[in-house]
C-alpha positions in Angstrom: -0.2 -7.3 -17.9 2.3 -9.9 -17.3 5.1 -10.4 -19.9 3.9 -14.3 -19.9 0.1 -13.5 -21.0 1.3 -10.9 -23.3 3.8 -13.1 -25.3 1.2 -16.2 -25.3 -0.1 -17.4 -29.0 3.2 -15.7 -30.5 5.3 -18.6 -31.0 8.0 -17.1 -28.4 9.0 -15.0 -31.3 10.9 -17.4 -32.3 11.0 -17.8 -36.3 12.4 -21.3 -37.6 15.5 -20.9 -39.2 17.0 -23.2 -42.6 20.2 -23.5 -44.3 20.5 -23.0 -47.7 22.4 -26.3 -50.1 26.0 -25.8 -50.1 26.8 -24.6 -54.1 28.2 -27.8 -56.3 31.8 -26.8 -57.0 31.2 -26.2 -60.6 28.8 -23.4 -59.4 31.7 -22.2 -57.2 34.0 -22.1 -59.9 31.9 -20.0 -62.2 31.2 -17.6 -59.7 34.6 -17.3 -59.4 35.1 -17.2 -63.0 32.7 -14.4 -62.9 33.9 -12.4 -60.1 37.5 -12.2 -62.2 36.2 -11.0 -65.2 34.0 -8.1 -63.3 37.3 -7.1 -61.6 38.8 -7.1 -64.4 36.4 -4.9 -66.2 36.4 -2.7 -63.0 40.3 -2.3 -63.4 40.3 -1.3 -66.4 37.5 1.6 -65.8 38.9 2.4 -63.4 42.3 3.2 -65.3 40.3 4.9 -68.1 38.6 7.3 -65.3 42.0 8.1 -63.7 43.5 8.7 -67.1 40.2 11.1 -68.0 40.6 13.2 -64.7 44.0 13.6 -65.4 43.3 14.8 -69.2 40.4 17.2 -68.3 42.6 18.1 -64.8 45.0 19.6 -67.1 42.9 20.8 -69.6 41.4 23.5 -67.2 44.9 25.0 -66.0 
């Protein structure tokens, strides 16, 4: 069959595409707001877990 019949009544396969609204600034800012404070958090596990692997580390020698 040729390509053109076969791709006739699809559109082109072709789907629209639409851009989201820019965030306000104030929504930018408390992103970023949030984004410290879970990197923060993260840190601070993270500092705990090292701390932890050295404690049980040296508790099995």
């Amino acid at each position: 069959m040729d390509d053109a019949v076969r791709g006739a009544g699809d559109g082109g396969g072709v789907a629209p595409t639409t851009q989201a609204p820019a965030p306000s600034p104030s929504d930018l800012a408390a992103e970023v707001a949030r984004l410290r404070r879970e990197n923060e958090r993260l840190r601070m596990e993270r500092d705990i877990l090292k701390k932890a692997a050295l404690i049980f580390g040296a508790a099995s020698r």
